[in-house]
C-alpha positions in Angstrom: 33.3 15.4 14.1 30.1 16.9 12.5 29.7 20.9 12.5 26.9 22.3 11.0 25.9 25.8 10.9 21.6 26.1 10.2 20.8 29.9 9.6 18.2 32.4 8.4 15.5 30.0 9.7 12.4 31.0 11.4 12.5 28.8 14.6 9.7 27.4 16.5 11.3 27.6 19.8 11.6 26.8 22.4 8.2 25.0 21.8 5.6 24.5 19.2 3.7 28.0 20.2 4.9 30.6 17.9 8.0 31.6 15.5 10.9 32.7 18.0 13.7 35.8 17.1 16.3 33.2 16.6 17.0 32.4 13.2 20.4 30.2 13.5 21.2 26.7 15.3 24.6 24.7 15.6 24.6 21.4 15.6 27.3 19.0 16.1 27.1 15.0 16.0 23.2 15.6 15.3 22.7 17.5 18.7 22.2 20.9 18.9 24.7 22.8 20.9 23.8 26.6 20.1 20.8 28.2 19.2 21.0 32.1 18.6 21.1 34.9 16.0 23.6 33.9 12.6 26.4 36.1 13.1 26.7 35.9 17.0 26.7 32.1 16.1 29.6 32.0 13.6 31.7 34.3 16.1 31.2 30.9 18.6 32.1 28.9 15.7 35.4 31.0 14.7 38.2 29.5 13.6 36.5 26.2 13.9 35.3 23.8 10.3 31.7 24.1 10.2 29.5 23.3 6.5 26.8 25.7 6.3 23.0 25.0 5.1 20.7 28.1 4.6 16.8 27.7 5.3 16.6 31.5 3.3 14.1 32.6 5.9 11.7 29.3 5.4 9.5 28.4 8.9 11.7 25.2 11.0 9.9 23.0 13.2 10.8 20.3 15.2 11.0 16.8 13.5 7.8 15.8 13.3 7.2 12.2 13.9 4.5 9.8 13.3 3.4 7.8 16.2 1.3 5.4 14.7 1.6 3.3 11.1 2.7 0.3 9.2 6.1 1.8 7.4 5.8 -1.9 5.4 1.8 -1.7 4.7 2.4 1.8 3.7 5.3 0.8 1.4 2.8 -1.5 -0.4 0.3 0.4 -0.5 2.2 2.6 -2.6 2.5 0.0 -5.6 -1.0 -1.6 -4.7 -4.2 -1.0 -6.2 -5.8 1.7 -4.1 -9.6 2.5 -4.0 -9.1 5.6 -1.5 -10.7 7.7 -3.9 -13.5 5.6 -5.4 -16.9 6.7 -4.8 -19.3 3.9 -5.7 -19.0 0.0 -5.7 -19.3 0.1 -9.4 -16.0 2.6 -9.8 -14.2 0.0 -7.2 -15.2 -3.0 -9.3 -14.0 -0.9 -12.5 -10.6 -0.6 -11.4 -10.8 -3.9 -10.0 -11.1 -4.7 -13.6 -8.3 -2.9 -15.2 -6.1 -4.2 -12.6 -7.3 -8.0 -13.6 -6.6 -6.9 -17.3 -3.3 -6.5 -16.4 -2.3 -9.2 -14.1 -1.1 -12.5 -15.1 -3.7 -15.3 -14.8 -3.5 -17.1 -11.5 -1.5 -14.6 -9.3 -3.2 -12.6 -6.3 -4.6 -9.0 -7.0 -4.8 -7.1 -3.5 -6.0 -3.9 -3.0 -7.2 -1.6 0.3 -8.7 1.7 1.6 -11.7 1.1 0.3 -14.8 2.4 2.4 -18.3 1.4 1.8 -19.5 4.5 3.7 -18.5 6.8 1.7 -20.3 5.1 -1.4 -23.5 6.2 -2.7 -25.8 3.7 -1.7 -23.2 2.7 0.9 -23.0 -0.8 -0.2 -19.8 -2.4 -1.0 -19.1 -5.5 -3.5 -20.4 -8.7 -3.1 -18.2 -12.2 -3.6 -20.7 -12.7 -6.2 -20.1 -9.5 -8.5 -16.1 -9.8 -7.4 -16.6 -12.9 -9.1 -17.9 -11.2 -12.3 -14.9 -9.2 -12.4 -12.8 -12.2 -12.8 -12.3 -15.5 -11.8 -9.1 -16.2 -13.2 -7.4 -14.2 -10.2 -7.6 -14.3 -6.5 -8.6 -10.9 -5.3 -8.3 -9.9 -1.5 -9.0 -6.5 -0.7 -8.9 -4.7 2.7 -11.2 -2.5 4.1 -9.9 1.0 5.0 -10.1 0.1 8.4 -7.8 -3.2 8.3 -10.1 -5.4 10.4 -12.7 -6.1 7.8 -11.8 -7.4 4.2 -13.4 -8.9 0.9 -12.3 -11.3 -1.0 -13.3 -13.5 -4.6 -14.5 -17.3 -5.2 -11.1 -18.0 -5.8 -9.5 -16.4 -3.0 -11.8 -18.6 -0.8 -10.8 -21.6 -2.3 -7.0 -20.8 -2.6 -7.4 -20.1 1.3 -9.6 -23.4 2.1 -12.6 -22.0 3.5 -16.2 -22.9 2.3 -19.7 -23.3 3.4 -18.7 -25.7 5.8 -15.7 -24.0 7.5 -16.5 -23.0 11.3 -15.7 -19.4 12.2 -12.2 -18.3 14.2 -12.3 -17.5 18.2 -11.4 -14.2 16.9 -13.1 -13.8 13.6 -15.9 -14.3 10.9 -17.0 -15.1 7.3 -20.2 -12.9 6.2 -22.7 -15.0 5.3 -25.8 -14.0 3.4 -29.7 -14.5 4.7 -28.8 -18.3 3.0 -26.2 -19.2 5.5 -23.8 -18.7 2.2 -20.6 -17.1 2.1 -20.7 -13.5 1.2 -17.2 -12.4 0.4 -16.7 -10.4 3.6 -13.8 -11.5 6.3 -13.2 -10.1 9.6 -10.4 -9.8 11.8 -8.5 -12.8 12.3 -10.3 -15.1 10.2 -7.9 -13.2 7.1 -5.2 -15.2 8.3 -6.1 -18.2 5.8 -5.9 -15.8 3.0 -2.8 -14.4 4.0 -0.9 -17.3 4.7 -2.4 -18.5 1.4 -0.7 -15.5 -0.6 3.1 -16.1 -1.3 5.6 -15.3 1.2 7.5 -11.6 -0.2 11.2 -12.2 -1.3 13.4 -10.4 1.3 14.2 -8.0 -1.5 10.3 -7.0 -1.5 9.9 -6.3 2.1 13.3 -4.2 1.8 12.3 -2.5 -0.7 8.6 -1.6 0.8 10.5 -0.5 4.1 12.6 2.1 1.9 9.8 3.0 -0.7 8.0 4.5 2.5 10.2 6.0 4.5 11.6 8.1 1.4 7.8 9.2 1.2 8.0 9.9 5.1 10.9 12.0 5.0 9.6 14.2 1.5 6.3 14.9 3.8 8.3 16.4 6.2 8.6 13.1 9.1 12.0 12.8 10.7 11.1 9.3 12.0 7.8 6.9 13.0 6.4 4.6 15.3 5.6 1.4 13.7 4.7 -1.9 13.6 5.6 -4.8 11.0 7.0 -7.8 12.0 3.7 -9.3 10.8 4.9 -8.6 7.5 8.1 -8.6 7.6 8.4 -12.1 10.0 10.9 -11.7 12.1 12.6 -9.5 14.6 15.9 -10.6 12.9 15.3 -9.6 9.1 13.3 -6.2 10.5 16.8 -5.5 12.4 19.2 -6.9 8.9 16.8 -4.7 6.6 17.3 -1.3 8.9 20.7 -2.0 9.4 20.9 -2.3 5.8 19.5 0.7 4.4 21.3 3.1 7.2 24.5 1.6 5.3 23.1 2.5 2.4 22.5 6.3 3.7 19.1 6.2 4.7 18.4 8.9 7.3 15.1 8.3 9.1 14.5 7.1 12.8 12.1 4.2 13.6 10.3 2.9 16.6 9.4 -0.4 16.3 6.8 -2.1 18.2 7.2 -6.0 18.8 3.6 -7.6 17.7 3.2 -10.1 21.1 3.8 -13.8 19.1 7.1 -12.2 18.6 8.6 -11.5 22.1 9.5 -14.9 22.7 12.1 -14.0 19.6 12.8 -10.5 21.2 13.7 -12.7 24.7 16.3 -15.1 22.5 17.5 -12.5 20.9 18.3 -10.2 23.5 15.8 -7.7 22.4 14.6 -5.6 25.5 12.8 -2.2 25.5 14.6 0.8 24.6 17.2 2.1 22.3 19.8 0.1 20.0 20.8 3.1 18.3 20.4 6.9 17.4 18.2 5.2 13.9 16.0 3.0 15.8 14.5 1.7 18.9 12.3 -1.3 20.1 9.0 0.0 22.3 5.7 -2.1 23.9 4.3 -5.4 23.3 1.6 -4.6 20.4 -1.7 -6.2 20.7 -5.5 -6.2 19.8 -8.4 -6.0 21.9 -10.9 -5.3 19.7 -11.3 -4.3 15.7 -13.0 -1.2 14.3 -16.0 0.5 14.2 -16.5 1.3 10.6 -17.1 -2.9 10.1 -18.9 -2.9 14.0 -16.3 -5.0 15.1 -14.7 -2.4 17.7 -16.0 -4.0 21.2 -18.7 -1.4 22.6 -20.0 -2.1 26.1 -24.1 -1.5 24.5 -24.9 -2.8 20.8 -24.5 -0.2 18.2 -27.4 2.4 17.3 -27.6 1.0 13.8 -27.4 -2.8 14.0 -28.6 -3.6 17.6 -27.7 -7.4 17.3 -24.1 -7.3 18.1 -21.3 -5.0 20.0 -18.6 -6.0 18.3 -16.0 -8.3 18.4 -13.2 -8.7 21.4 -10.2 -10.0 20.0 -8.9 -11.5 23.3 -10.7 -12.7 26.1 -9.8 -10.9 29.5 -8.0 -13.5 30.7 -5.7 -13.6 27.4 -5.5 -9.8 27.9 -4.0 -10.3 31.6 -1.8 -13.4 30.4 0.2 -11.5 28.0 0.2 -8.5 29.3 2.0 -10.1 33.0 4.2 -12.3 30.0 5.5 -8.7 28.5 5.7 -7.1 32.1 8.0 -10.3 33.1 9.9 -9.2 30.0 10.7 -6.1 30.8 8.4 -3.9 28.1 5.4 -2.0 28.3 2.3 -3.1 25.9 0.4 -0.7 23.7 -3.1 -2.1 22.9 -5.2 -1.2 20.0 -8.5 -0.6 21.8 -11.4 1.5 19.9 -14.5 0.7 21.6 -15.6 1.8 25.3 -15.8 -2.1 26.3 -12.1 -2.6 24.9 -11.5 0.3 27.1 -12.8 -1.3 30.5 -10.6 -4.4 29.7 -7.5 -3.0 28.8 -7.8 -0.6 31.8 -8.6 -3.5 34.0 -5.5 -5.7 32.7 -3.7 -2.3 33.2 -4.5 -1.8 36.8 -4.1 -5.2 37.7 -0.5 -5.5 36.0 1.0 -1.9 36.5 4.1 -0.7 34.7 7.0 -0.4 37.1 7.6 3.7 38.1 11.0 3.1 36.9 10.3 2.2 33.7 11.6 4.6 30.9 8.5 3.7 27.9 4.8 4.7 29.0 2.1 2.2 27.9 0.5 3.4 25.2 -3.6 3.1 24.4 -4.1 3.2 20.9 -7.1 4.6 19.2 -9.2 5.7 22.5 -12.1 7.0 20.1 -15.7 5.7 22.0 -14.5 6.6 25.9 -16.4 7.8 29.1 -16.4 10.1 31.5 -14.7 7.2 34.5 -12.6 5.7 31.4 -11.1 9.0 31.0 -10.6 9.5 35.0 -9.0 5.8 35.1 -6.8 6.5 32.5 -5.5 9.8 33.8 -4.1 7.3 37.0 -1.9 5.1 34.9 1.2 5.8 33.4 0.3 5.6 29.7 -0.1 7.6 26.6 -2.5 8.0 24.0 -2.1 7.3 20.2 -4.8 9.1 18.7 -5.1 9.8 15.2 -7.2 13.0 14.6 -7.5 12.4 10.5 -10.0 9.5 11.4 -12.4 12.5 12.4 -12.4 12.9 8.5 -12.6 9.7 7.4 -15.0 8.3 10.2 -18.1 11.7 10.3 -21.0 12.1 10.2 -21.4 7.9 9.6 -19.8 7.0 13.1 -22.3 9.3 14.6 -24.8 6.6 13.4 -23.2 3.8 14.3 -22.4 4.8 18.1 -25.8 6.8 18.4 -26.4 9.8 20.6 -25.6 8.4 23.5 -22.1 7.7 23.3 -21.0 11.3 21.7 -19.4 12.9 25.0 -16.7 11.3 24.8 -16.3 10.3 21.4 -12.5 11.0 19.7 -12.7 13.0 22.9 -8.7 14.5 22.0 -9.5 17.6 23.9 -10.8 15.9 27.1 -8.1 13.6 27.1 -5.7 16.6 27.0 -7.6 18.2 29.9 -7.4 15.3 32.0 -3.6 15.4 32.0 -3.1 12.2 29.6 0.0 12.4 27.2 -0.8 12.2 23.7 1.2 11.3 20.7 -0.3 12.1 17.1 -0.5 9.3 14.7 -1.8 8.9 11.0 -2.4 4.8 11.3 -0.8 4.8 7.6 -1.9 3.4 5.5 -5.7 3.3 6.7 -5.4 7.4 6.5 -2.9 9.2 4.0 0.8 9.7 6.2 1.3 13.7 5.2 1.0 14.8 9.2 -0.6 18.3 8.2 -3.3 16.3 7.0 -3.8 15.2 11.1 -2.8 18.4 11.9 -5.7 19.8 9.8 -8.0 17.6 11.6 -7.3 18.0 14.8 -7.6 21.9 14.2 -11.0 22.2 12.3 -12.9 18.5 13.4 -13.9 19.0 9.4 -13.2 17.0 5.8 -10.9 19.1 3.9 -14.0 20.2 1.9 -15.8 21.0 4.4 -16.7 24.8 6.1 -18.8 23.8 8.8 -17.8 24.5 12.8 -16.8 20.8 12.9 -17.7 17.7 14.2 -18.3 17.7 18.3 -16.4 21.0 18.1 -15.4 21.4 22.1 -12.9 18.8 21.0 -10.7 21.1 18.6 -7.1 22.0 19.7 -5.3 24.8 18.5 -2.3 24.6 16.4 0.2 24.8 19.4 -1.7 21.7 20.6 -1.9 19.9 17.5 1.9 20.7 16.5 2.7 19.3 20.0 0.9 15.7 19.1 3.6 15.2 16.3 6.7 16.9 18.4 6.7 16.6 22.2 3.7 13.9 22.1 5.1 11.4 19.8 8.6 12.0 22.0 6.6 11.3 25.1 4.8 8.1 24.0 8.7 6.3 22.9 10.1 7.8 26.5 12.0 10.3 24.6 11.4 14.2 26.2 14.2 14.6 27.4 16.0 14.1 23.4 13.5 15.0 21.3 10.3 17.2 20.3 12.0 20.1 20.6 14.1 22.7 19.3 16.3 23.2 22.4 20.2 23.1 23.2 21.0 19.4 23.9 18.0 17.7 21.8 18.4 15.7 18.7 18.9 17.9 15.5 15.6 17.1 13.7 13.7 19.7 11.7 10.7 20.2 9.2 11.3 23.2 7.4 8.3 24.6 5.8 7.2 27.5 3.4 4.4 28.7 5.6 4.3 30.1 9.0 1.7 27.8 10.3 0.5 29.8 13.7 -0.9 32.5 11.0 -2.0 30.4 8.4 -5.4 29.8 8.0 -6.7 25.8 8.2 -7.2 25.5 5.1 -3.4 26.7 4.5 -2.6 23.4 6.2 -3.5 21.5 3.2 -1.4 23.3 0.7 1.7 23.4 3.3 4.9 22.5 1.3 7.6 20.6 2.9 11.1 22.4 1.6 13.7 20.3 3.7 13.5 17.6 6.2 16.8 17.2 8.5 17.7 14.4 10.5 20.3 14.1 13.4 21.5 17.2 11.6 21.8 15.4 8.0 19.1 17.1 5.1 17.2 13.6 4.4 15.1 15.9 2.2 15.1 18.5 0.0 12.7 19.7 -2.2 
């Protein structure tokens, strides 16, 4: 048996509101039994064996979570070439370059996160001037919102598509005022030039898995909602490589979500909803019903302010919507849908009405994204049993541009966190790694000031800030919510899973901008240190 003694901490308990007088916490078997002042705790533990770990009066939270990102995505993006922080298209195509100097003729360069918008003049690369760069290489890079993507002469050919090729169902090639290909690629017409790239060595998609959840655990996340079999390939190796690296004395909880072509493997399997273990557990049936907004391809029900020819793209028809939503219902799990604009709303809420998650179900549905909404979507999702995966750090990322894009119109309810708060909806905190960087203070940050990092205005739409009680709950109590959890995690409470964050800062008295600087001193999971700085 496992007896741990935690003391000189300052708790947040019971609940993310404040720093409690309690600065001690037993734990056995990664529950908490006791929580109390140190030496009335080591009378309850006399003549008992107990190790002791000392926080030396540091700030204790509980395990924050992520409730939305790719653990494998983020795990490449970490030895990928990243354009997060270029400025221009001529200091993306510059790195492109160094990268090609580097790379062996004929194999792939991929990179991400790069953002046209915030490029002065917003314009991003061109297949042509990719092309310039080098030919030698095939270069596919992915937008920061993952539903838009460029890619190189080479890529195009390597990936079969020309002049001639016909546009996906679900998809598009940019063309230029010629009818020519551009170099742009939207939403599911990158599946050529994925299935074109090799397939990763099992060793490489381990080793991504690990690579992020080591960074996840040194920013201070006890565990994270995710979704990868689209990288990874199967339910199987996803279950061989956690199995693996818990073996191997990785501490750090998942919750997986099963992408929908792979519930058919779930049902063979034996897969259902809920939890295999105390290190991981299966959720909804992940799908798409519409892309983003940053390349206009998030579904709006009225054409965008700045490009009134189109209202995005709907990655499923209704019809599909209903189909595998009843197929995932027949299998026992709830679906969470990846819905940004207000017309991906209507549809999901419409499949969601029409197929209704059993009241005896443990897992809520989950709406993921929820950032262009209405005043009736808001009211029709407070009458389902689901919760919300919002990301505040795309308030960052996505202002003052989206404000464009959307147009004065549609700002009521637009990454309306506080409404959806108010209108009784649970919701989980999420960072969407790698589209945004994982470190939750960074969301936390966002959700408290509506503001870039750099920024000192009153925020963005700022009747939509929470205060940091509200935003600590999106990562604790929220994120437990949203896997059917509550009642065994979020919280630092007798009975709950042992899962702190341990902090230099008291955070209820720190100023925003303190967020930004927070250091992460220890992470603990089911009452092992996974962390330490």
């Amino acid at each position: 048996m496992s007896l741990t003694l935690f003391k000189n901490g300052k708790l947040a308990f019971p609940a993310p509101t404040g720093i409690g007088k309690e600065d001690g916490i037993i734990v056995e078997n990664g529950k908490i039994i006791a929580i109390g002042q140190t030496d009335d705790l080591k009378l309850q533990l006399s003549g008992r064996s107990y190790r002791t770990v000392d926080w030396e009066g540091a700030y204790v939270l509980p395990g924050l979570v992520d409730s939305h990102m790719h653990l494998s995505m983020h795990g490449m993006k970490l030895g990928m070439l990243d354009f997060t922080e270029a400025k221009s298209k001529a200091e993306m195509l510059e790195m492109l370059r160094k990268r090609a100097e580097m790379t062996p003729p004929g194999e792939w360069i991929l990179g991400l996160n790069w953002n046209e918008n915030a490029f002065q003049p917003a314009v991003a690369p061109s297949i042509y001037e990719l092309d310039t760069v080098t030919d030698r290489h095939p270069v596919f890079l992915t937008r920061t919102c993952f539903h838009a993507f460029l890619g190189n002469s080479e890529a195009f050919r390597r990936a079969g598509v020309d002049e001639n090729t016909s546009d996906p169902v679900s998809g598009a090639y940019g063309r230029n005022e010629h009818g020519r290909l551009n170099g742009w690629i939207y939403e599911e017409a990158s599946q050529p030039f994925n299935q074109a790239q090799p397939e990763p060595e099992y060793a490489v998609k381990k080793a991504c898995i690990k690579r992020a959840c080591e960074d996840a655990l040194r920013l201070g996340l006890t565990a994270a909602h995710t979704e990868d079999l689209r990288f990874l390939g199967s339910i199987e190796t996803m279950l061989r490589i956690y199995s693996e690296l818990r073996e191997e004395g990785l501490a750090f909880r998942t919750h997986q979500l099963i992408y929908y072509p792979f519930l058919e493997e779930a049902q063979k399997l034996g897969v259902g909803a809920g939890v295999i273990d105390e290190w991981l557990a299966v959720g909804a049936v992940k799908l798409f019903a519409d892309g983003a907004i940053g390349g206009r391809t998030a579904l709006l029900r009225k054409p965008y302010h700045d490009a009134p020819g189109t209202r995005g793209m709907a990655i499923l028809t209704q019809e599909q919507l209903e189909h595998i939503t009843a197929g995932a219902r027949g299998a026992g799990f709830p679906i969470a849908v990846h819905a940004i604009g207000d017309g991906a709303a209507d549809m999901v809420l419409n499949s969601l009405e029409k197929h209704r998650l059993d009241s005896a179900a443990r897992l809520p549905d989950r709406f993921i994204h929820a950032q262009v909404l209405d005043e009736q979507l808001v009211a029709r999702m407070s009458h389902l049993r689901l919760a919300a995966d919002i990301q505040p750090r795309f308030v960052a990322s996505d202002f003052p541009w989206v404000l464009e894009r959307v147009g004065p119109g549609r700002t009521g309810h637009l990454y309306a966190w506080r409404k959806l708060l108010d209108a009784g909806i649970a919701c989980a905190g999420g960072s969407d790694a790698p589209i945004e960087p994982l470190d939750p203070f960074l969301g936390i940050h966002a959700a408290v000031t509506r503001c870039k990092p750099e920024e000192t205005h009153d925020g963005y739409l700022p009747a939509e800030k929470l205060n940091i009680g509200e935003a600590l709950h999106l990562f604790t109590t929220g994120s437990a919510t949203a896997a059917g959890e509550a009642d065994l995690r979020g919280k630092i409470s007798e009975g709950y899973a042992a899962d702190f964050t341990v902090i230099k800062q008291n955070i209820f008295e720190a100023s925003p901008d303190e967020l930004l600087s927070q250091k992460v001193l220890m992470t603990v999971v089911n009452g092992a240190v996974a962390y330490q700085a």
